[in-house]
PQR file of N, CA, C, O and H, with PARSE charges and radii, in Angstrom:
ATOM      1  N   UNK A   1     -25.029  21.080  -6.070 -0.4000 1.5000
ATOM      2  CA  UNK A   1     -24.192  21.991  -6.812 -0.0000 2.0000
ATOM      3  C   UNK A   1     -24.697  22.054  -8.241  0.5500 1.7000
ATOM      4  O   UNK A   1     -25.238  21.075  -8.756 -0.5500 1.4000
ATOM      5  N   UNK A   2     -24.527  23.168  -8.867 -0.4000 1.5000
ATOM      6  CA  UNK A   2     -25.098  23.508 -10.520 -0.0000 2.0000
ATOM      7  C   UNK A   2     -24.685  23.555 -11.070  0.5500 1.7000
ATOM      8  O   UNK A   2     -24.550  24.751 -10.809 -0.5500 1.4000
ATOM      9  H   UNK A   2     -24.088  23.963  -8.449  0.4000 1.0000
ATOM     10  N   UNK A   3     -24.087  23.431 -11.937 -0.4000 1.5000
ATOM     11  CA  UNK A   3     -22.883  23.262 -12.963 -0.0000 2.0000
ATOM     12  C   UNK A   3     -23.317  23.946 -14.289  0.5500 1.7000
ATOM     13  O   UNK A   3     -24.208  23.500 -15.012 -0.5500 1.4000
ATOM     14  H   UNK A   3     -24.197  22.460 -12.149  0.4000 1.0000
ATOM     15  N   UNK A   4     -22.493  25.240 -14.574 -0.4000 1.5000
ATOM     16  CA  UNK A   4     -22.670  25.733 -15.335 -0.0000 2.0000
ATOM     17  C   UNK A   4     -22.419  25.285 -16.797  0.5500 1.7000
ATOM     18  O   UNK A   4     -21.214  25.091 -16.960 -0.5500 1.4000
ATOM     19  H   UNK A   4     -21.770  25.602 -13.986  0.4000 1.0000
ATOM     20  N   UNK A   5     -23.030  25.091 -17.737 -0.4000 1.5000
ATOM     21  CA  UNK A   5     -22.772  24.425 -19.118 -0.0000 2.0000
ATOM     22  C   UNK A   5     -21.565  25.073 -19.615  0.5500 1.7000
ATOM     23  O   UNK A   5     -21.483  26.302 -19.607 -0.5500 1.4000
ATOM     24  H   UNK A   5     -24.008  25.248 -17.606  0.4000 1.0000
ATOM     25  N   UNK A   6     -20.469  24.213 -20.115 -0.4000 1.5000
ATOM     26  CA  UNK A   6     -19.383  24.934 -20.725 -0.0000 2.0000
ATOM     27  C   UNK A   6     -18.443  24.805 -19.444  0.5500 1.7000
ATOM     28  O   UNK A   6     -17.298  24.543 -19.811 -0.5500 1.4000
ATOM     29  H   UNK A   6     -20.535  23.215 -20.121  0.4000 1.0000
ATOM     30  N   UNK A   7     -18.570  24.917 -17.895 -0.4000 1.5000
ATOM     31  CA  UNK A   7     -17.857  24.973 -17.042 -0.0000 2.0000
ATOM     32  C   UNK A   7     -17.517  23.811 -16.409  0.5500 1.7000
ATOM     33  O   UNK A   7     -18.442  23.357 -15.736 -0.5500 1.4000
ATOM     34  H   UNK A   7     -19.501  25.131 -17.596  0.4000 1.0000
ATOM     35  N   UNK A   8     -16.320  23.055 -16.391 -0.4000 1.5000
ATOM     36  CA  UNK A   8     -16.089  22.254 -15.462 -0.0000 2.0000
ATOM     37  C   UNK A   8     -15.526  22.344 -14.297  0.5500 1.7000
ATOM     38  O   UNK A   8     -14.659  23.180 -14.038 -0.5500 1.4000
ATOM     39  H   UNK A   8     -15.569  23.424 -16.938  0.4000 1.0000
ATOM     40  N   UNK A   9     -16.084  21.265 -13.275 -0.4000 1.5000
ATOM     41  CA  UNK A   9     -15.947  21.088 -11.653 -0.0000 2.0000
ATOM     42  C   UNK A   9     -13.737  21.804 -11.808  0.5500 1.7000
ATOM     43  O   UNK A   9     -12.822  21.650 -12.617 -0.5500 1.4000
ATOM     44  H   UNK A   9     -16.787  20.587 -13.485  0.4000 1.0000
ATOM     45  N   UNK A  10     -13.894  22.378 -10.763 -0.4000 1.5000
ATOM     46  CA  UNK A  10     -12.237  22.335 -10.559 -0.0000 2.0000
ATOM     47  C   UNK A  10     -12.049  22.037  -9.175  0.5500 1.7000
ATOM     48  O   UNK A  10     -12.557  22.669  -8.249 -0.5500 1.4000
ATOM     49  H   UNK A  10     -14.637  22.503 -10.105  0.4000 1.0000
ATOM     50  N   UNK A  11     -11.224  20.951  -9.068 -0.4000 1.5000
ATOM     51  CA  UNK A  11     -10.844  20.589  -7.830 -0.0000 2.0000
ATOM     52  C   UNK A  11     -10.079  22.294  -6.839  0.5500 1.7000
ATOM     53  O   UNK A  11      -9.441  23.320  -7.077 -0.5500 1.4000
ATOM     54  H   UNK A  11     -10.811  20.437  -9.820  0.4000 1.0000
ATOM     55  N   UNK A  12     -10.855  21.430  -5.515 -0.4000 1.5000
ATOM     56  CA  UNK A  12     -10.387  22.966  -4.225 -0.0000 2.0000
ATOM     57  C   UNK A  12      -9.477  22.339  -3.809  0.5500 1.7000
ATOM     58  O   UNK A  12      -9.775  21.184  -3.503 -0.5500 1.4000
ATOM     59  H   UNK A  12     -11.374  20.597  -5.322  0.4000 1.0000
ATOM     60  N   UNK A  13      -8.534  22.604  -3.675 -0.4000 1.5000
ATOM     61  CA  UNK A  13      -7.060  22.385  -2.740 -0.0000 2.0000
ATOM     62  C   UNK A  13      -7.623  22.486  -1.302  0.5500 1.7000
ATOM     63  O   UNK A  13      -8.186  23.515  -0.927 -0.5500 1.4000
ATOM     64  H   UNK A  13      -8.292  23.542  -3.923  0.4000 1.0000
ATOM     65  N   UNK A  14      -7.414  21.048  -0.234 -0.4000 1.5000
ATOM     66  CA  UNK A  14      -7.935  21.326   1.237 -0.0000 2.0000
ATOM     67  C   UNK A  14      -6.659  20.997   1.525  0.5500 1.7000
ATOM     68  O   UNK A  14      -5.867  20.525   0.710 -0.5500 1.4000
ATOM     69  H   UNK A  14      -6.957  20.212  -0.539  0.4000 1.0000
ATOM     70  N   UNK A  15      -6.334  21.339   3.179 -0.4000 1.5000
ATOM     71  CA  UNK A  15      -5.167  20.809   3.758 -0.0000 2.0000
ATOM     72  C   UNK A  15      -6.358  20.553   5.154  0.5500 1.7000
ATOM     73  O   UNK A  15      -7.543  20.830   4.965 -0.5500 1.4000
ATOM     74  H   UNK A  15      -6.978  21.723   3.841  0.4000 1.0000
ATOM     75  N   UNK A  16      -6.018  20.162   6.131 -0.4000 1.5000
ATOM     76  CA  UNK A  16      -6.780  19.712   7.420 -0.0000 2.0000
ATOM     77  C   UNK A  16      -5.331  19.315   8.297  0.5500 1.7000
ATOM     78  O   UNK A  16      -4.345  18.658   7.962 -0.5500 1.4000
ATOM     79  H   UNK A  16      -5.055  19.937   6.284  0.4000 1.0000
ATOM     80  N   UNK A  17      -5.621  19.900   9.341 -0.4000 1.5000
ATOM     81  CA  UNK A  17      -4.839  20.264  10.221 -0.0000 2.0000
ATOM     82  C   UNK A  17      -5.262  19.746  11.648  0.5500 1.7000
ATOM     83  O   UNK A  17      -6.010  20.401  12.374 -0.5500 1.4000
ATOM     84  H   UNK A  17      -6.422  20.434   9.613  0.4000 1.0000
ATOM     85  N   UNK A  18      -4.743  18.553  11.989 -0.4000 1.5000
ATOM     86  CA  UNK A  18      -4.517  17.987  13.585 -0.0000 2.0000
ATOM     87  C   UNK A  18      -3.782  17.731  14.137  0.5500 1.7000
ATOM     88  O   UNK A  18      -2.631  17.641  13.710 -0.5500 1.4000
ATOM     89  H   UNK A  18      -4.136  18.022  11.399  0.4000 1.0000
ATOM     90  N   UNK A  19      -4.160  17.482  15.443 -0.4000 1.5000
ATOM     91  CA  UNK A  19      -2.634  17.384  16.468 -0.0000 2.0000
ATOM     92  C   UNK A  19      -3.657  17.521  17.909  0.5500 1.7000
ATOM     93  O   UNK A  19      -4.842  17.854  17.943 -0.5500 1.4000
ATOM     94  H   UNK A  19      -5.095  17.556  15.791  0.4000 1.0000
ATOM     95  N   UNK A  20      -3.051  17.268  18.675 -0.4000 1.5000
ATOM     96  CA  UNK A  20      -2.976  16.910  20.139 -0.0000 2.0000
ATOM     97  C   UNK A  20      -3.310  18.412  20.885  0.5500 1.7000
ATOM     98  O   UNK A  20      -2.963  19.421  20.272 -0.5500 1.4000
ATOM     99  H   UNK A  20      -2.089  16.997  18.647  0.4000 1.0000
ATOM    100  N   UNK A  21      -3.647  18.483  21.545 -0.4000 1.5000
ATOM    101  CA  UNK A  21      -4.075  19.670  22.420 -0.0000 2.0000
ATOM    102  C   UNK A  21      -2.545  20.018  23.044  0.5500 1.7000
ATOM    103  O   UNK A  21      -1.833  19.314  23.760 -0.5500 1.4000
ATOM    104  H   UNK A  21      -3.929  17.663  22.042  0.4000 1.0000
ATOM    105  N   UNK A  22      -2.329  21.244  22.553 -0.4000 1.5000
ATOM    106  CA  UNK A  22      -0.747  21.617  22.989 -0.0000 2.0000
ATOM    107  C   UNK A  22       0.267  21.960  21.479  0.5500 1.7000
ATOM    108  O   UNK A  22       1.209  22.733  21.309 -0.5500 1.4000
ATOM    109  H   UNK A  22      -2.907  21.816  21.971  0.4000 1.0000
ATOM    110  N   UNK A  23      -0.220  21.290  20.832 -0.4000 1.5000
ATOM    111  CA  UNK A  23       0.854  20.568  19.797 -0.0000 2.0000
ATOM    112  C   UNK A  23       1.384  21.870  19.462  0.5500 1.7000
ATOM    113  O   UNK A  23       2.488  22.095  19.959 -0.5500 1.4000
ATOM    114  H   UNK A  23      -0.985  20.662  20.969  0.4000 1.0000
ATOM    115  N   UNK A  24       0.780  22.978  18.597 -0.4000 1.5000
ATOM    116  CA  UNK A  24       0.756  23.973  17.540 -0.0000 2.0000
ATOM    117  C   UNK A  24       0.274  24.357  16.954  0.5500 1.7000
ATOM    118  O   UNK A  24       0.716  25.274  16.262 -0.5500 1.4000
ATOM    119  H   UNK A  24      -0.116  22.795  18.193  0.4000 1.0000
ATOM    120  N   UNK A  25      -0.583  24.035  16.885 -0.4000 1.5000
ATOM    121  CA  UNK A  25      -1.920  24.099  15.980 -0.0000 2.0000
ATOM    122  C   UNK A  25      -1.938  25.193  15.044  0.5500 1.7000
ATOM    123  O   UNK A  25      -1.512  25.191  13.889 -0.5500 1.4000
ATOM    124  H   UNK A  25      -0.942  23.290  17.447  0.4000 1.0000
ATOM    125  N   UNK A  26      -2.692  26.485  15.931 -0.4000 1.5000
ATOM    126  CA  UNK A  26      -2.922  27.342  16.040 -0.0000 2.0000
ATOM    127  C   UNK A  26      -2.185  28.519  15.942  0.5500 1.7000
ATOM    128  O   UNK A  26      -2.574  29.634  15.593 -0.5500 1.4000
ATOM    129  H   UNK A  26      -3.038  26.486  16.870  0.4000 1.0000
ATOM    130  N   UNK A  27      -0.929  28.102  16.333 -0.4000 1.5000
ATOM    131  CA  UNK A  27       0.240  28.895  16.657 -0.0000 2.0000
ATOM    132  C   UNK A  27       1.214  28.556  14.877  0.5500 1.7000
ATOM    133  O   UNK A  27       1.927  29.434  14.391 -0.5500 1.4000
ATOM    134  H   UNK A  27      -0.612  27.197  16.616  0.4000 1.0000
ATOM    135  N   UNK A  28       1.062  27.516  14.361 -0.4000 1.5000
ATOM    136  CA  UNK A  28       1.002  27.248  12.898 -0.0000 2.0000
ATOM    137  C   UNK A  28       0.041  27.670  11.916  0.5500 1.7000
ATOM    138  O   UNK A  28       0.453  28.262  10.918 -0.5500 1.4000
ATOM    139  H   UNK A  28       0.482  26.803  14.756  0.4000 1.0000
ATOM    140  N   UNK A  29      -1.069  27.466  12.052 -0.4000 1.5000
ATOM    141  CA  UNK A  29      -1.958  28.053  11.375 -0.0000 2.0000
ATOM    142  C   UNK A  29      -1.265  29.923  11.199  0.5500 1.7000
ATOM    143  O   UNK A  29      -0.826  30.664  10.320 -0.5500 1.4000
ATOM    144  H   UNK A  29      -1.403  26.986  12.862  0.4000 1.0000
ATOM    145  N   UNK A  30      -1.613  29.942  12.938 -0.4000 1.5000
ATOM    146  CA  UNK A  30      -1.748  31.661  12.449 -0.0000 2.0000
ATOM    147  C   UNK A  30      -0.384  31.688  12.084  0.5500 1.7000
ATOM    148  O   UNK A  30      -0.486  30.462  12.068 -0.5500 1.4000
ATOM    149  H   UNK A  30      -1.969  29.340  13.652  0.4000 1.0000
ATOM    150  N   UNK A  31       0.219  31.793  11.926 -0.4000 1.5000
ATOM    151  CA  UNK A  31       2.297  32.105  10.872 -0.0000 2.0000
ATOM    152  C   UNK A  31       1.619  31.692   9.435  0.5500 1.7000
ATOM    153  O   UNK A  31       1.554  32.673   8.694 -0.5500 1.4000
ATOM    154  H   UNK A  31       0.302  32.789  11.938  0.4000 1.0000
ATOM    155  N   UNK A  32       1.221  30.773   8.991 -0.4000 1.5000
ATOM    156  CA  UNK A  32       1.153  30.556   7.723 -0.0000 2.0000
ATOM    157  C   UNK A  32       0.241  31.356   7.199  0.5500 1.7000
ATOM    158  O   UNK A  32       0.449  31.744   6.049 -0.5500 1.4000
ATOM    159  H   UNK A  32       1.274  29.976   9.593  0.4000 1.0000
ATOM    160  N   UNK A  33      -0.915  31.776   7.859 -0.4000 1.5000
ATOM    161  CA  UNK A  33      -1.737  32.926   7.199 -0.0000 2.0000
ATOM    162  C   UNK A  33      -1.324  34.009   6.816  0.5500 1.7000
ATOM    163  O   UNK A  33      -1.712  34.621   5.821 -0.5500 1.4000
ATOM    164  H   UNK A  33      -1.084  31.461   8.793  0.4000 1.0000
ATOM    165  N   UNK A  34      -0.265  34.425   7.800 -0.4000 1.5000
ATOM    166  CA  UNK A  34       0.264  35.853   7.629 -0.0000 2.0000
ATOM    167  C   UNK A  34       1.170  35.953   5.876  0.5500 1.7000
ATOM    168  O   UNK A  34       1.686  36.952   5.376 -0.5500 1.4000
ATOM    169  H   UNK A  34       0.051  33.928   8.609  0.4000 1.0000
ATOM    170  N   UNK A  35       1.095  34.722   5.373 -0.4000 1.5000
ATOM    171  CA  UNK A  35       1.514  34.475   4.176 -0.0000 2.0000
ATOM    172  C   UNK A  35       1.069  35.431   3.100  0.5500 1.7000
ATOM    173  O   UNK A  35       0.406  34.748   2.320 -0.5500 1.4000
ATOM    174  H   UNK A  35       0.675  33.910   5.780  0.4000 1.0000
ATOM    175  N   UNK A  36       1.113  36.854   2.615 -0.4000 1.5000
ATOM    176  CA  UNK A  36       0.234  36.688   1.603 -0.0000 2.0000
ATOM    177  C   UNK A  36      -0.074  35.727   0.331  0.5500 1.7000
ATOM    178  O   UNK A  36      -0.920  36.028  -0.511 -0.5500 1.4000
ATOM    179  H   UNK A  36       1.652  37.409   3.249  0.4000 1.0000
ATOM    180  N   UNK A  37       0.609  34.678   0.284 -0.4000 1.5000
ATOM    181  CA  UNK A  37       0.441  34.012  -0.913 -0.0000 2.0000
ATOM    182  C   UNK A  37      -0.736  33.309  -0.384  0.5500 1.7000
ATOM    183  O   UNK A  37      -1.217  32.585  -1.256 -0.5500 1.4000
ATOM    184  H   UNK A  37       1.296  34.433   0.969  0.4000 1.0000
ATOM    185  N   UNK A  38      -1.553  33.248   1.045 -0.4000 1.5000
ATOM    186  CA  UNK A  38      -2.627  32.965   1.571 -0.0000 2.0000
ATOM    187  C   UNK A  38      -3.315  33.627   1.673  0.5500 1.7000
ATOM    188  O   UNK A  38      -4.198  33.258   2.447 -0.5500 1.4000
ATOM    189  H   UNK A  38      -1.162  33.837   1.753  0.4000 1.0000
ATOM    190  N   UNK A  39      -3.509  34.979   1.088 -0.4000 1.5000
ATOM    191  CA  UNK A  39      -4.299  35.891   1.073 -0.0000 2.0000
ATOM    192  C   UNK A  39      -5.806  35.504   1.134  0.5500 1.7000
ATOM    193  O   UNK A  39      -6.641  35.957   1.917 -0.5500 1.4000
ATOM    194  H   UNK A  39      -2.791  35.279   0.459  0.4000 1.0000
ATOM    195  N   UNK A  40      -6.026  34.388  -0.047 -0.4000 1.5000
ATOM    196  CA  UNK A  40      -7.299  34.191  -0.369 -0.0000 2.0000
ATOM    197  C   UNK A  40      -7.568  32.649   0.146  0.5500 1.7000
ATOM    198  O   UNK A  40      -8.224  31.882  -0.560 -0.5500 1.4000
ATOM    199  H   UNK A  40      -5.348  34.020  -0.683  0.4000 1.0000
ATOM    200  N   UNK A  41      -7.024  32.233   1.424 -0.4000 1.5000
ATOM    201  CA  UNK A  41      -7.662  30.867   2.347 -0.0000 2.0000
ATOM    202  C   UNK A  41      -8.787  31.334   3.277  0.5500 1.7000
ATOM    203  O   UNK A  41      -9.080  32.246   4.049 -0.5500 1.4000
ATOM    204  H   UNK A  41      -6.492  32.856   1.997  0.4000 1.0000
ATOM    205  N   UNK A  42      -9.149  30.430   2.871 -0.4000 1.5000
ATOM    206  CA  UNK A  42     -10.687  29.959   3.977 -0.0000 2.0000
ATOM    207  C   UNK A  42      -9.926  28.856   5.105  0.5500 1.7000
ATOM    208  O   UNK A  42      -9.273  27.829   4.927 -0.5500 1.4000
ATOM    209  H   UNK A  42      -8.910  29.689   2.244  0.4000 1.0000
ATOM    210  N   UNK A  43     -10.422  29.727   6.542 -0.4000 1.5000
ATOM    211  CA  UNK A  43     -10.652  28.153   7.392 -0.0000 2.0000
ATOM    212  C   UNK A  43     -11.812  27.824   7.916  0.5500 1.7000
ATOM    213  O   UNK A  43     -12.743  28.618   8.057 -0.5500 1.4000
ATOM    214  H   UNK A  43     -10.953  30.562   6.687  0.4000 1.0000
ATOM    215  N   UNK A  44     -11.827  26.833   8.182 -0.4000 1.5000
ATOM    216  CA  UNK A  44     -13.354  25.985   8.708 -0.0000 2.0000
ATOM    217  C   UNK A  44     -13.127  25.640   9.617  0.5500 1.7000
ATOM    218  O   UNK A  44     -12.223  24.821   9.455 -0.5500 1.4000
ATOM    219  H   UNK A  44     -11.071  26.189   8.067  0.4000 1.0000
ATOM    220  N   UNK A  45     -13.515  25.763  11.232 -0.4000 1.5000
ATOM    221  CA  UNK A  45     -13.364  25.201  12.055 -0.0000 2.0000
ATOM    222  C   UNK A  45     -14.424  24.359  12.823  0.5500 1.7000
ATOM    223  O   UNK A  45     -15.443  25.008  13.060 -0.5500 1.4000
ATOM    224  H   UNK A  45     -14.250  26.429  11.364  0.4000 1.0000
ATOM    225  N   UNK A  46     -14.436  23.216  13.222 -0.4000 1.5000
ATOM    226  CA  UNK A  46     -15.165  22.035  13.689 -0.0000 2.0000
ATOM    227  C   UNK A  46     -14.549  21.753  15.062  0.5500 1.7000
ATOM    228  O   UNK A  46     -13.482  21.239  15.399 -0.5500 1.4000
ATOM    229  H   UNK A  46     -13.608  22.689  13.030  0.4000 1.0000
ATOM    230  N   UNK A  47     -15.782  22.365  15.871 -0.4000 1.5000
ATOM    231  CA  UNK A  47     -15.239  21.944  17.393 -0.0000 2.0000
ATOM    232  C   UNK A  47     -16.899  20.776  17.374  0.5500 1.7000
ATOM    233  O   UNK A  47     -18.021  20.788  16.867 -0.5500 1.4000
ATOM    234  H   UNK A  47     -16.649  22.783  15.597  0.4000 1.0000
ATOM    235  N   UNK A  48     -16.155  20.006  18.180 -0.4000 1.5000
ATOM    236  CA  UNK A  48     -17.236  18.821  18.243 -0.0000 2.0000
ATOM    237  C   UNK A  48     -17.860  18.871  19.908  0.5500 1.7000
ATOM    238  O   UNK A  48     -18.903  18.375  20.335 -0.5500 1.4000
ATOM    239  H   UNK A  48     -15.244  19.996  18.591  0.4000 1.0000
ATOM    240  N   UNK A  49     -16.983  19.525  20.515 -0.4000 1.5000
ATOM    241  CA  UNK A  49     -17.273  19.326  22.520 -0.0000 2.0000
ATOM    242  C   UNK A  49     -18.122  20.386  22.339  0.5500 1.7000
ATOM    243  O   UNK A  49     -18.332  21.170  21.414 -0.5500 1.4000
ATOM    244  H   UNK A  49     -16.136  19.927  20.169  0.4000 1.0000
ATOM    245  N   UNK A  50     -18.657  20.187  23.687 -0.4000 1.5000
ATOM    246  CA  UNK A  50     -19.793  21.543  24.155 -0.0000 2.0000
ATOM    247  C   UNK A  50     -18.929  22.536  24.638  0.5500 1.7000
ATOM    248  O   UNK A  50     -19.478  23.415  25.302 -0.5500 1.4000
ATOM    249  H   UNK A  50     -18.487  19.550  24.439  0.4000 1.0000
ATOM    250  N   UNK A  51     -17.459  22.640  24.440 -0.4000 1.5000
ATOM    251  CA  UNK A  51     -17.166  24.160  25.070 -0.0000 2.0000
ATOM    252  C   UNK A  51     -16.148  23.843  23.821  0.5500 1.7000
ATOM    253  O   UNK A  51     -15.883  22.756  23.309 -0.5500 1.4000
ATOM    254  H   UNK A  51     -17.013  21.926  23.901  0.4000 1.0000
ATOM    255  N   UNK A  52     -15.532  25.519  23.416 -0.4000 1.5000
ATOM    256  CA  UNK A  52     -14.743  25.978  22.489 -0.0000 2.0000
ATOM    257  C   UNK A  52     -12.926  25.543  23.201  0.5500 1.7000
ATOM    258  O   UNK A  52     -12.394  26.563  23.639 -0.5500 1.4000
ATOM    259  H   UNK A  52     -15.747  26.403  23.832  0.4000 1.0000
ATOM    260  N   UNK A  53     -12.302  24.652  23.297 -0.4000 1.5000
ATOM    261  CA  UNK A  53     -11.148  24.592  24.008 -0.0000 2.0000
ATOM    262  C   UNK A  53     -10.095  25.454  23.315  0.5500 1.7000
ATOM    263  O   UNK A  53      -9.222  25.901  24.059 -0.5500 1.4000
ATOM    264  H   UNK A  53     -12.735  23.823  22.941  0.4000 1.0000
ATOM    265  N   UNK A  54     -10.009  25.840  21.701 -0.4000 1.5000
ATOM    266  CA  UNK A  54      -8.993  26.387  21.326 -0.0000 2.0000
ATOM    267  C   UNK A  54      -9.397  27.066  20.185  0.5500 1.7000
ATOM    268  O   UNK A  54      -8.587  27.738  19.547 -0.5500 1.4000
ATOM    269  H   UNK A  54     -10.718  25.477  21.096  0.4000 1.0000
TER
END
């Protein structure tokens, strides 16, 4: 990362989201997006298995 002179680092707000296959996940996620005060979230998703389960 480069750091612009004059600019300091600003911490990113993360949340990370788990649970059990079934739980809600997804079904939470997507309701809270529809937030516009979430207008401007990023998600990242990390499937680790060889097939996409959710």
């Amino acid at each position: 990362m480069t750091l612009v002179k004059g600019h300091p680092r600003t911490p990113i707000p993360v949340n990370v989201l788990t649970g059990f296959l079934g739980a809600g996940k997804t079904t939470l996620l997507s309701r809270h997006l529809k937030s516009p005060a979430l207008a401007d979230t990023a998600v990242i998703v990390n499937e680790f298995g060889e097939i996409s389960l959710d």
